[in-house]
PATIRO-608641 format. One record per residue (C-alpha): x, y, z; residue number from 0. Coordinates in nm, 3 decimals, padded with zeros to 5 digits, always signed. Each point is the difference from the previous one (the first is absolute). Layout:
PATIRO-608641
+---------+---------+---------+------+
|      c1 |      c2 |      c3 | resi |
+---------+---------+---------+------+
|       X |       Y |       Z |  NUM |
...
+---------+---------+---------+------+
//
This chain:
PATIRO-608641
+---------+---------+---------+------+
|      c1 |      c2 |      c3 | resi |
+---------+---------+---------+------+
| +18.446 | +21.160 | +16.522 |    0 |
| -00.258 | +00.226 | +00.078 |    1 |
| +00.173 | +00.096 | +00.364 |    2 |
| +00.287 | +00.144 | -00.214 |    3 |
| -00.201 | +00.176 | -00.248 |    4 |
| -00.164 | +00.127 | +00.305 |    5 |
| +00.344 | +00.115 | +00.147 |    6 |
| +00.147 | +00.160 | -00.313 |    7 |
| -00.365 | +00.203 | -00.006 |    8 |
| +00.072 | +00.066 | +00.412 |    9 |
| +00.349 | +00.124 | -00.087 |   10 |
| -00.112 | +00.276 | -00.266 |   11 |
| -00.327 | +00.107 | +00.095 |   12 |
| +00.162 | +00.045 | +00.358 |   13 |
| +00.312 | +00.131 | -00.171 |   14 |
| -00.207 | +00.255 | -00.198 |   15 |
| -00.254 | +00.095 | +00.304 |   16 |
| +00.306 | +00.133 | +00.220 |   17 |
| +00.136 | +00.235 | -00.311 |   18 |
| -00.288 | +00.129 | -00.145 |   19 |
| -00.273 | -00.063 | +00.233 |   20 |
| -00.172 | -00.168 | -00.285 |   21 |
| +00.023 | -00.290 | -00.224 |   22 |
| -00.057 | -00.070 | -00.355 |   23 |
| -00.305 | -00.153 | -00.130 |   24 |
| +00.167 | -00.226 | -00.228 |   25 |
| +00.182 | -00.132 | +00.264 |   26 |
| -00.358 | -00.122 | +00.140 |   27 |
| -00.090 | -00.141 | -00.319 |   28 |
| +00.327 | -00.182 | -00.101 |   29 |
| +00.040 | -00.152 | +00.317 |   30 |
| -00.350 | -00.063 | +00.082 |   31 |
| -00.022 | -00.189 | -00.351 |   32 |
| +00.295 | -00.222 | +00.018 |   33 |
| -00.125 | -00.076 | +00.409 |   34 |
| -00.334 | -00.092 | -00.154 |   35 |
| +00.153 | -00.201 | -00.316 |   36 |
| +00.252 | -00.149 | +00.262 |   37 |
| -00.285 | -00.135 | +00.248 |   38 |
| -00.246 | -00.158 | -00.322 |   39 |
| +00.346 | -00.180 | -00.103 |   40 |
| +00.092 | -00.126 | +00.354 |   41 |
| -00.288 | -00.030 | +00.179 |   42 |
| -00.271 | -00.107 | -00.285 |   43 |
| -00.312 | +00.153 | -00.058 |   44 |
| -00.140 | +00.255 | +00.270 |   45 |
| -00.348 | +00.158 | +00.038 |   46 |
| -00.018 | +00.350 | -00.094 |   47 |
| -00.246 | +00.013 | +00.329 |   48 |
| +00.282 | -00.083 | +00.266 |   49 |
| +00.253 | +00.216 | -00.188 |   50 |
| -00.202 | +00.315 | +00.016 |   51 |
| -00.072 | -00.116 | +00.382 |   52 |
| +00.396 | +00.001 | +00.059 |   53 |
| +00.022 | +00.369 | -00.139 |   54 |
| -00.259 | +00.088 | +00.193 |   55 |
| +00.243 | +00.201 | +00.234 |   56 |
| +00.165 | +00.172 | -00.264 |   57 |
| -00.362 | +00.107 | -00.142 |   58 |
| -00.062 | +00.151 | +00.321 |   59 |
| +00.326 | +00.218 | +00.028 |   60 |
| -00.081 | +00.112 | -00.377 |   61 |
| -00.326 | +00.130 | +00.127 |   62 |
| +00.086 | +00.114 | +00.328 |   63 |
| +00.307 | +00.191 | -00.188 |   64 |
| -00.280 | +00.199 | -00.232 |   65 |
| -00.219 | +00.030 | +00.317 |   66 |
| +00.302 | +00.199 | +00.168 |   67 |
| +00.037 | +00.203 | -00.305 |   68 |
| +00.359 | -00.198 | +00.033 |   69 |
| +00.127 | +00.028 | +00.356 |   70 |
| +00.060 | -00.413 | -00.078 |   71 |
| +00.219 | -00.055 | -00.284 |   72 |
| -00.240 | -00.126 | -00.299 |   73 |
| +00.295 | -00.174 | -00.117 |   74 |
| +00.048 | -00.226 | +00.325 |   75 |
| -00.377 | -00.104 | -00.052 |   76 |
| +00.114 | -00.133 | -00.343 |   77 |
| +00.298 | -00.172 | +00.148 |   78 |
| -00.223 | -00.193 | +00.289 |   79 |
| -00.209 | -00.098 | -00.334 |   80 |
| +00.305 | -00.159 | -00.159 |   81 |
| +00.098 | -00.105 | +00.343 |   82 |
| -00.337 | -00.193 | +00.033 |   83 |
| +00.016 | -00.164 | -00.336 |   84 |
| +00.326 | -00.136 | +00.126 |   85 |
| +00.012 | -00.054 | +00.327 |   86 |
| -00.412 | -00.104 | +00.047 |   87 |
| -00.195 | +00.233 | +00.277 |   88 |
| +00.100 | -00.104 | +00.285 |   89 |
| +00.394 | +00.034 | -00.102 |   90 |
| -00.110 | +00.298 | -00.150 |   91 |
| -00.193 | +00.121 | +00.347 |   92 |
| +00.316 | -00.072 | +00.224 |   93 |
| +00.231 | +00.173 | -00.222 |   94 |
| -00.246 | +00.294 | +00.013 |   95 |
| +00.012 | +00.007 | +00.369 |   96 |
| +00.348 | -00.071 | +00.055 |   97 |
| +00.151 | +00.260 | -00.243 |   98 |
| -00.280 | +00.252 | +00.186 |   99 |
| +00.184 | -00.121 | +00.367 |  100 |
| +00.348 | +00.066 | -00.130 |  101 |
| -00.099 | +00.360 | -00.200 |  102 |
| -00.204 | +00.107 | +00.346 |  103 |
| +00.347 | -00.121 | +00.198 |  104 |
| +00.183 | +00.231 | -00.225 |  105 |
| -00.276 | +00.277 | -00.024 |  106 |
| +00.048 | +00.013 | +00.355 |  107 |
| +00.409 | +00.034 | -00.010 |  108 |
| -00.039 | +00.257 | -00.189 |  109 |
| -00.269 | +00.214 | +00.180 |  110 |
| +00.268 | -00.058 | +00.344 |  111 |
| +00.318 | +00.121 | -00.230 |  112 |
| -00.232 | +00.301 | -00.124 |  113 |
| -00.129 | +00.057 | +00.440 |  114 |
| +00.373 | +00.029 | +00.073 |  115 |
| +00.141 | +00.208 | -00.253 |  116 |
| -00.318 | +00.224 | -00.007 |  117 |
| -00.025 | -00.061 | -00.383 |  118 |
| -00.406 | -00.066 | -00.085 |  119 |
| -00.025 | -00.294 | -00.197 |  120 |
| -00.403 | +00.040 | -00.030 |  121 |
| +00.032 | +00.030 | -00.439 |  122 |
| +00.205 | -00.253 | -00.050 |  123 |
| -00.102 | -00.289 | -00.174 |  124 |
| +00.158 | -00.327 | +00.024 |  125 |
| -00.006 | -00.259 | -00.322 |  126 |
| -00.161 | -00.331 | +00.157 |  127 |
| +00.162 | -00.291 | -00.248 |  128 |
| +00.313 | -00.002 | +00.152 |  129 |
| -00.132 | -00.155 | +00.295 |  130 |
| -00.115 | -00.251 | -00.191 |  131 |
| +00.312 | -00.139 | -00.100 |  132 |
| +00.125 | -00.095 | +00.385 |  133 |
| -00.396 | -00.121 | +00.001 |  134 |
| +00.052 | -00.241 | -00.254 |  135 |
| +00.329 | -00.094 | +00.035 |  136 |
| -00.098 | -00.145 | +00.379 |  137 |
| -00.320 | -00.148 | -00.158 |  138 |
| +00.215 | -00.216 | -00.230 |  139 |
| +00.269 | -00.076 | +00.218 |  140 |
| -00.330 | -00.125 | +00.259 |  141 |
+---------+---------+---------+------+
//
């Protein structure tokens, strides 16, 4: 249950990341809620210890985000925080890295297409969620 509440909050935060570059916070909250509410009624009781551990990664894009006065996406810290409290950390840590693989595969598609039609492509920013849908999609099908 919680793998398709997880999806459905994939599908719009990703969804919203590509059009506006930005996603609501109620989205976060919603979500992150019925996730949370989801995993106490499946799963039983959990320590409030090993969830905060799981969102660990998302805690440290949050932070790294306001370190970089935003060059990372505060938003995309808050999803890997949702993404921990559903997936657990090391889910969470494998999405992280494969979403960053396919993003620096396209990153680099796009920095060739800008090379060869002498367009500079050094201020554009890319949204990073979308990558995490192919991400997830292989984890599950794994």
């Amino acid at each position: 249950m919680k793998e398709i509440l997880f999806l459905g909050f994939l599908i719009i935060a990703a969804w919203q990341d590509a059009r506006k570059k930005e996603i609501d916070a109620w989205i976060y909250v919603v979500f992150g809620s019925l996730i949370w509410f989801g995993k106490l009624c499946f799963d039983g009781p959990v320590s409030l210890g090993s969830e905060m551990v799981n969102a660990v990664p998302g805690i440290l894009l949050v932070l790294f985000s306001k370190w970089s006065d935003g060059a990372v996406g505060e938003g995309d810290g808050w999803f890997f925080v949702v993404a921990g409290i559903a997936l657990g950390f090391k889910r969470n840590v494998a999405l992280f890295f494969v979403s960053l693989f396919l993003c620096v595969l396209w990153c680099a598609g796009l920095l060739m297409w800008g090379r060869a039609k002498n367009i500079s492509v050094r201020k554009r920013t890319v949204p990073f969620l979308p990558f995490t849908v192919p991400a997830v999609l292989w984890m599950l099908v794994r």
